[in-house]
C-alpha positions as CSV (number, residue, x, y, z in Angstrom):
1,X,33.4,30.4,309.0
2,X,36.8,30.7,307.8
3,X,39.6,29.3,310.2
4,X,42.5,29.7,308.2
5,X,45.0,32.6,310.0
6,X,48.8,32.7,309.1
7,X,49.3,34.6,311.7
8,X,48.5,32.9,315.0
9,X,49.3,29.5,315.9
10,X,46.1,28.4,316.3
11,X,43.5,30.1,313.5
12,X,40.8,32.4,314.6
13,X,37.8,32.1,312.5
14,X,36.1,34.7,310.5
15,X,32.9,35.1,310.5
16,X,31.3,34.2,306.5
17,X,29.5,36.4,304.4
18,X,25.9,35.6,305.7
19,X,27.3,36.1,309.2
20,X,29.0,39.5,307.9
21,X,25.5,40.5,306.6
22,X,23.5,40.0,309.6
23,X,26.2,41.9,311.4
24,X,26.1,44.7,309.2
25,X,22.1,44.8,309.0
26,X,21.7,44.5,312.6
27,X,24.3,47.5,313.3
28,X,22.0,49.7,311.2
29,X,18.6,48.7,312.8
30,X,20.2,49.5,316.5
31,X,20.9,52.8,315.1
32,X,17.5,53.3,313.8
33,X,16.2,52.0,317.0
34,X,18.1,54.4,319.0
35,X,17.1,57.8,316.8
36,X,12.9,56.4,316.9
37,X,13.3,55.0,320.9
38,X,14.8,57.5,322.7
39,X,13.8,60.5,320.1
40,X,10.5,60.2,319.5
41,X,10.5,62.1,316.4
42,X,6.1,61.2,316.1
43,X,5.0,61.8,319.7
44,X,4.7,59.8,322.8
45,X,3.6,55.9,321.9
46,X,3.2,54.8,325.7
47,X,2.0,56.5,328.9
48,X,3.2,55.3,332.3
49,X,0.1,55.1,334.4
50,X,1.3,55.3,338.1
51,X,-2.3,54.2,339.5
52,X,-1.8,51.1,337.2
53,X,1.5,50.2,337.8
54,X,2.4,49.9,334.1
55,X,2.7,51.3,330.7
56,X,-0.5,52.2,328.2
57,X,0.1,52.2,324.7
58,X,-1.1,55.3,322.9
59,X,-0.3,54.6,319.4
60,X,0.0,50.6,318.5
61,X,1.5,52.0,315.3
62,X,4.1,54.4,316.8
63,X,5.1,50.9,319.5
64,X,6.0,49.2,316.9
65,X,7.5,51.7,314.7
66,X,9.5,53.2,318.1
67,X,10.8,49.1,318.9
68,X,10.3,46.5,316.5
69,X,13.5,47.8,314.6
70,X,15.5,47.3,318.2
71,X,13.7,43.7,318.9
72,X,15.0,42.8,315.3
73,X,18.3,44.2,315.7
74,X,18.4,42.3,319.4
75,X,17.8,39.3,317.3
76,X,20.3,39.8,313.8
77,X,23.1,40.5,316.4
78,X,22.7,38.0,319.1
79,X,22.5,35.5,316.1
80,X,25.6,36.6,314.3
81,X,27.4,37.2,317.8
82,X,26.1,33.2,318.8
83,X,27.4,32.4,315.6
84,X,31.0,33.4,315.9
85,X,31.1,32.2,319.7
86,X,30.9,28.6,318.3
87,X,33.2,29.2,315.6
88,X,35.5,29.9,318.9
89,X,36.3,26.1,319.1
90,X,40.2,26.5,318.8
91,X,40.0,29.3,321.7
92,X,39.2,26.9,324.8
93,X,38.3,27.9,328.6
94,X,35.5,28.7,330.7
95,X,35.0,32.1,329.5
96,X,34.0,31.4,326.0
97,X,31.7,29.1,327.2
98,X,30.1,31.6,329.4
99,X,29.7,33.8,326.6
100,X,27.6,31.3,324.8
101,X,25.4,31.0,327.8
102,X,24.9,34.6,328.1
103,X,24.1,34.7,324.2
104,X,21.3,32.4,324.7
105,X,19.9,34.3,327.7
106,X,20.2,38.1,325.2
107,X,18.3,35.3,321.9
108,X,15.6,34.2,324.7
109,X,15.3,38.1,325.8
110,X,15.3,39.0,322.2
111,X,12.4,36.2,322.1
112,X,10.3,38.0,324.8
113,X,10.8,41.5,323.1
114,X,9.4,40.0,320.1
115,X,6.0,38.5,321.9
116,X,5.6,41.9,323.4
117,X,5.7,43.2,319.9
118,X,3.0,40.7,318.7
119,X,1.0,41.2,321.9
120,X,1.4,45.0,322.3
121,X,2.8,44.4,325.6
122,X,5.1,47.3,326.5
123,X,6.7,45.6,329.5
124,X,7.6,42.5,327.7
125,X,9.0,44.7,324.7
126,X,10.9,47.0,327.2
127,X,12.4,43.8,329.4
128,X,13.6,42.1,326.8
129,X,15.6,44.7,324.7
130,X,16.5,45.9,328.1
131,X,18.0,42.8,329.4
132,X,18.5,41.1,326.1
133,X,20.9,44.4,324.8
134,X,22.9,43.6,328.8
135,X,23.2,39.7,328.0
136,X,24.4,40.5,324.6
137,X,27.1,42.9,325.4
138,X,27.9,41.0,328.3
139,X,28.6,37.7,326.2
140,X,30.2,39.8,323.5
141,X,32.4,41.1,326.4
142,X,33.2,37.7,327.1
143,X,34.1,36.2,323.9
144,X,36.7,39.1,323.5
145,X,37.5,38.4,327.0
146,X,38.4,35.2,326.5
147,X,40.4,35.1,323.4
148,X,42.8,38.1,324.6
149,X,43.3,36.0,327.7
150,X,43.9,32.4,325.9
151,X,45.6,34.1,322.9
152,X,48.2,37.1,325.0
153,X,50.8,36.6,322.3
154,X,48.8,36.5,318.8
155,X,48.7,37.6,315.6
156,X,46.9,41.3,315.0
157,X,44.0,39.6,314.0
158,X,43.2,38.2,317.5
159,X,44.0,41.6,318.6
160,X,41.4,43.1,316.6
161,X,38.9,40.7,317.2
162,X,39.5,40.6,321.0
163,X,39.2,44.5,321.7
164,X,36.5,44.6,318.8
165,X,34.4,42.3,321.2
166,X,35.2,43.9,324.2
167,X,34.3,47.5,322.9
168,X,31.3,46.5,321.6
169,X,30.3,44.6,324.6
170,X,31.0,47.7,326.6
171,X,28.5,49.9,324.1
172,X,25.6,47.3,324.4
173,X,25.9,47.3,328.5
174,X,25.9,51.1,328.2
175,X,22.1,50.6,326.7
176,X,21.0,49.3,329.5
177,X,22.7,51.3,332.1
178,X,21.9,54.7,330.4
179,X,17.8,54.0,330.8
180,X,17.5,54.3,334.5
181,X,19.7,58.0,334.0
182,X,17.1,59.0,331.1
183,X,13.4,57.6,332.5
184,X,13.4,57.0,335.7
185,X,15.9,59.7,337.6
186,X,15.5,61.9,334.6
187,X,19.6,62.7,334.7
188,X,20.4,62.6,330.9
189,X,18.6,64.1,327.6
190,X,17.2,61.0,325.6
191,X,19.8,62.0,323.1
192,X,22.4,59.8,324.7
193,X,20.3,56.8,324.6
194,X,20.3,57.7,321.3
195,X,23.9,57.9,320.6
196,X,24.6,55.2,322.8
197,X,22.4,53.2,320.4
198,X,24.4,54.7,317.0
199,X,27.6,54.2,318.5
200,X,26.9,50.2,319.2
201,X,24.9,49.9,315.8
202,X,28.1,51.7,314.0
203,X,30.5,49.1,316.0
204,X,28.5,46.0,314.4
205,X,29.3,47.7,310.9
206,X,32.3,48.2,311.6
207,X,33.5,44.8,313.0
208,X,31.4,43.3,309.6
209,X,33.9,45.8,307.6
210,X,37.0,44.7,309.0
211,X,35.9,40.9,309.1
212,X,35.2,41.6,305.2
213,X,38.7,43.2,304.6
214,X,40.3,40.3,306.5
215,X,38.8,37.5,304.4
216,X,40.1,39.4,301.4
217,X,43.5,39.4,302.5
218,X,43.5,35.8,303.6
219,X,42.1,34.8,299.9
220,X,44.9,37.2,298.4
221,X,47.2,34.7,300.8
222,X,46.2,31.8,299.7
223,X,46.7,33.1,296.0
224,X,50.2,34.0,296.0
């Protein structure tokens, strides 16, 4: 990570290349797990079974085809977002240690997603991208949270980064909140689980974009 930040008094690190990848990767599977989960574009892969008390899986192809590109994005993005929450050392305070905890609670979600992608196990796939997409946005709310609060006075960097956060925090709750709406009360069109998914896929990019153009300047800094 790259510390170095002319701007503030204490630097806020940037998050490196590998970290800027991941981001950027894991943006575009959450987009592609929006348009396959929530669109269906091959037909119906699962079956609630109300006499059961749980989902049958129709197609084990279309299951993991429909999730496994959510369960990796889960992962890519909890990873980079655990990533930049350590780098956090020169923001102290409670919060951005909450938002590491939370982070760890969206990898071990993420973790259960993925065994119900090895085990065919709908309810262990849907929990854990469920609950793993809340933690995540959660802790990303937090880490935002936490530098605008311990930073108030900063450069425009910690602006960006803190409302960045905080934004995409909000889009990952949204996942989890919109599901209920779509499946169970049957209030929305699938469409804007969808979207919801694009828009918070398109925010990782994004935040990887700026962090990219921000190094740049920073090395044209150090240069002159």
């Amino acid at each position: 990570m790259d510390t170095r930040d002319h701007g503030d008094a204490q630097p806020v690190p940037l998050p490196g290349l590998a970290i800027r990848l991941i981001m950027a990767f894991g943006g575009a599977l959450w987009a592609a797990y929006g348009y396959y989960r929530f669109m269906t574009p091959y037909g119906r892969d699962v079956l609630w079974r109300e006499d059961l008390g749980y989902s049958l899986i129709l197609s084990h192809g279309l299951f993991i085809l429909y999730n496994l590109p959510g369960v990796l994005a889960l992962l890519a993005t909890t990873w980079a977002a655990l990533s930049c929450a350590t780098a956090l050392r020169s923001v102290p305070g409670k919060l951005r240690t909450g938002s590491q905890v939370l982070l760890v609670f969206a990898a071990v979600f993420g973790l259960t997603a993925m065994a119900g992608q090895l085990g065919q196990i709908d309810a262990l796939t849907t929990g854990g991208l469920s609950f793993g997409a809340l933690f995540l946005g959660l802790g990303l709310f937090s880490a935002g949270l936490s530098v605008a609060r311990e930073k108030p006075s900063s450069s425009r960097l910690s602006t960006m980064i803190s409302s960045g956060l905080m934004l995409l925090g909000g889009a990952g709750v949204m996942i989890l909140l919109l599901r209920p709406l779509m499946f169970a009360l049957q209030m929305l069109p699938m469409a804007f689980g969808a979207a919801a998914c694009v828009v918070f896929g398109l925010g990782w990019i994004l935040l990887a974009l700026a962090s990219r153009a921000e190094a740049k300047r920073r090395a044209a800094d150090v240069v002159l």
